[in-house]
C-alpha positions as CSV (number, residue, x, y, z in Angstrom):
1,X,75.3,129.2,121.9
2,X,77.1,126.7,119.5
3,X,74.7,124.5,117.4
4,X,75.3,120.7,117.9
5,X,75.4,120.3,114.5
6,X,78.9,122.4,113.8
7,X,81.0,119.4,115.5
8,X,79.5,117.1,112.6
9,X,81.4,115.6,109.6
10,X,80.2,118.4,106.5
11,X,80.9,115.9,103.6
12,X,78.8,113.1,103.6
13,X,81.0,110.9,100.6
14,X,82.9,108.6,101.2
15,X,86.4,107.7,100.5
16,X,86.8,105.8,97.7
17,X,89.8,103.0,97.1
18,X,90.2,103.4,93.9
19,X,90.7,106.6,93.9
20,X,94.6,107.4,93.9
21,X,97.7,107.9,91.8
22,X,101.2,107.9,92.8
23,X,104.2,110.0,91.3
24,X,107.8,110.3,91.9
25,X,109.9,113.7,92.0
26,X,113.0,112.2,90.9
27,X,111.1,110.5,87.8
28,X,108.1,112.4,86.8
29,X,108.4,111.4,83.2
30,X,107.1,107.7,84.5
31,X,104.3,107.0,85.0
32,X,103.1,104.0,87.4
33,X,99.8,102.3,86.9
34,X,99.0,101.8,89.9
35,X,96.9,99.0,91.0
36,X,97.1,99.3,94.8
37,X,98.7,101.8,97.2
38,X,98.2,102.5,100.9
39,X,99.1,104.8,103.7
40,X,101.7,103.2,105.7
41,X,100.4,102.6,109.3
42,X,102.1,104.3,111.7
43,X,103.0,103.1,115.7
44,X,103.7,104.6,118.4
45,X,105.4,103.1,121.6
46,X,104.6,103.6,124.9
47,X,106.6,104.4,127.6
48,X,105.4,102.9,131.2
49,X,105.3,105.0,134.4
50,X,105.8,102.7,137.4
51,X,103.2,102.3,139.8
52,X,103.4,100.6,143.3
53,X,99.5,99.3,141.8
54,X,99.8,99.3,138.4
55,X,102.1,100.3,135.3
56,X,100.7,103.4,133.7
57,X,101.1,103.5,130.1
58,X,102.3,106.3,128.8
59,X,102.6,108.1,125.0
60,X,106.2,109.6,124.7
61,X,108.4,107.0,122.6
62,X,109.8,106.7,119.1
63,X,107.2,106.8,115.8
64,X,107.7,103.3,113.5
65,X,106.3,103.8,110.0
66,X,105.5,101.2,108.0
67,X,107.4,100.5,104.7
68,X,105.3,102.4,101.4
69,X,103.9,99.1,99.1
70,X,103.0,100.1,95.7
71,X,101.4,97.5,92.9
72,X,101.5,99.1,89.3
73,X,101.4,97.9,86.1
74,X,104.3,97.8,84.2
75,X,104.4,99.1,80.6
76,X,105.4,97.9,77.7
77,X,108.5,99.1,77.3
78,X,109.2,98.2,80.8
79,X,110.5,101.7,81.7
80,X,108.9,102.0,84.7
81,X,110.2,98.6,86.4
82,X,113.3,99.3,85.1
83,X,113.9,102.5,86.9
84,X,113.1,100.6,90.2
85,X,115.7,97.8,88.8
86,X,118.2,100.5,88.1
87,X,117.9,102.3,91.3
88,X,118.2,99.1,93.1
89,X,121.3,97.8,91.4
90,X,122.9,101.0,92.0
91,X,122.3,101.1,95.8
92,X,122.9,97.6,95.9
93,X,126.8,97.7,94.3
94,X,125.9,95.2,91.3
95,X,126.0,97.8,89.1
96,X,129.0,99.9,88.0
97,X,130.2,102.8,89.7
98,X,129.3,104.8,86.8
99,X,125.4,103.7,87.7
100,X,125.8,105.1,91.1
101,X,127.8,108.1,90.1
102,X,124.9,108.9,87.8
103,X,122.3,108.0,90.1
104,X,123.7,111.0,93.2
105,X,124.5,113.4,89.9
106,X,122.3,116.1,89.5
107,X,121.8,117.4,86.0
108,X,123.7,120.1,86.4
109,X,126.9,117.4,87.2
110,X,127.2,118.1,91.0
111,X,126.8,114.8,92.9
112,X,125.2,114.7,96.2
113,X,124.6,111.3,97.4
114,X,120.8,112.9,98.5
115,X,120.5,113.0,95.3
116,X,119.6,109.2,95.4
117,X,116.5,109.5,97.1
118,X,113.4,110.7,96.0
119,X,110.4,112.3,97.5
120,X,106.8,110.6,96.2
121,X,103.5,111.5,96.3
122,X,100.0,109.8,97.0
123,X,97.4,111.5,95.5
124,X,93.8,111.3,97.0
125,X,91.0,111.7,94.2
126,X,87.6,112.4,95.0
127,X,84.5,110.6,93.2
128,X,85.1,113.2,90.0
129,X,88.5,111.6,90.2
130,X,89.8,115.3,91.0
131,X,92.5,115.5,94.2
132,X,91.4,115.9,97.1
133,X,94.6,115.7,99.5
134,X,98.3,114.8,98.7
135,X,100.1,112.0,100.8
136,X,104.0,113.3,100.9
137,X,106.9,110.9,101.4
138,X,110.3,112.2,102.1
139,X,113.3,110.7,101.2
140,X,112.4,107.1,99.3
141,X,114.3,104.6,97.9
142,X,113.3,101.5,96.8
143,X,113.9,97.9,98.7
144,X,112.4,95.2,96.9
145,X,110.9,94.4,93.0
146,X,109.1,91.9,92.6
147,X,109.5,89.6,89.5
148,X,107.9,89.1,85.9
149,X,106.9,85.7,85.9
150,X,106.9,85.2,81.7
151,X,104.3,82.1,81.1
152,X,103.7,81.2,77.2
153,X,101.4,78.7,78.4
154,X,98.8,80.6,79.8
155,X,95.4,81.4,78.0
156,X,94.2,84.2,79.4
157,X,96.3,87.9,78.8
158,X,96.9,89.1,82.4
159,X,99.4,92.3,82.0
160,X,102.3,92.2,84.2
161,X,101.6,93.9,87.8
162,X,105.1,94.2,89.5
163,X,105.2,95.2,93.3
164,X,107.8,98.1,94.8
165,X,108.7,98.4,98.9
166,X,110.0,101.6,99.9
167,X,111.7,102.8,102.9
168,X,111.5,106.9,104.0
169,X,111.8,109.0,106.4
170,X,108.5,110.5,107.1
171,X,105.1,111.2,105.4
172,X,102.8,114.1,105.9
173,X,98.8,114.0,104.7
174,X,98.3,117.5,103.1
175,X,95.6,119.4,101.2
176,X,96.2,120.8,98.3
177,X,97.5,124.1,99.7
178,X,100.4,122.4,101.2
179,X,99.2,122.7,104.8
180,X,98.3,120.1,107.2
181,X,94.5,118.5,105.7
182,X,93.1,118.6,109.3
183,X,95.8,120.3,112.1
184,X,96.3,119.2,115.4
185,X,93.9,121.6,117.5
186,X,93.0,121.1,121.2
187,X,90.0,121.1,122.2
């Protein structure tokens, strides 16, 4: 006889929003203060199956993810806005060929224009800020950078938050194992 109680939720915390940090494969010496982050949403649309009554809406058509939105603050130095900058301007042709030959170059000189993408992570942290799960993205780059709005008239010393929208391909929610955090089981 199965217990009622082994279909219940085991682990009675609750997510927590501020408990997250972001990386990038391509640079893992930066690091992004991140302010905000979310999972992308994700939508699915529905094919219809004619009726004579009524349409019948059916699941079957193509998955639109959303675009990733990262805030962060940006350091001192400004390193980590301007490897969003670079990678822009590279992509975007108003920097030299040299900028885009370096961006596809591996380090071991072979180019590969999938090189120029970068796979990024989300990580989950639990209320011991430890991680939890691991939010993949495959294949980023980045479409917009917000700007730094310089002020010398303001009183107050707010640190410069700049915002970056990428596009991918897909994103996976993993545990730390690598596997799917809750696999698709039937029931």
């Amino acid at each position: 006889m199965t217990s009622s109680f082994a279909n219940q939720i085991q682990n009675r915390n609750f997510l927590s929003p501020t408990g997250f940090k972001f990386t990038l494969a391509k640079y893992p010496k930066v690091a992004f203060y991140c302010n905000s982050a979310k999972i992308p949403e994700i939508t699915l649309n529905v094919l219809t199956q004619p009726n004579y009554l009524n349409d019948i809406p059916q699941p079957g058509g193509k998955m639109t993810f959303g675009d990733l939105n990262i805030k962060f603050l940006v350091d001192e130095s400004m390193e980590n806005y301007m490897v969003i900058h670079n990678w822009i301007t590279a992509f975007g042709g108003s920097g030299s060929l040299a900028e885009y030959a370096t961006l596809i170059t591996d380090k071991n000189g072979t180019q590969d224009t999938v090189k120029a993408f970068s796979d990024g992570s989300i990580y989950v942290l639990n209320s011991n800020y430890g991680s939890t799960s691991v939010v993949k993205f495959k294949d980023l780059f980045p479409v917009y950078l917000s700007s730094l709005d310089f002020d010398s008239t303001a009183t107050d010393i707010n640190y410069f938050t700049a915002e970056v929208v990428f596009k991918y391909t897909i994103y996976d929610i993993l545990g730390l194992d690598g596997k799917p955090l809750y696999p698709f089981t039937s029931t």
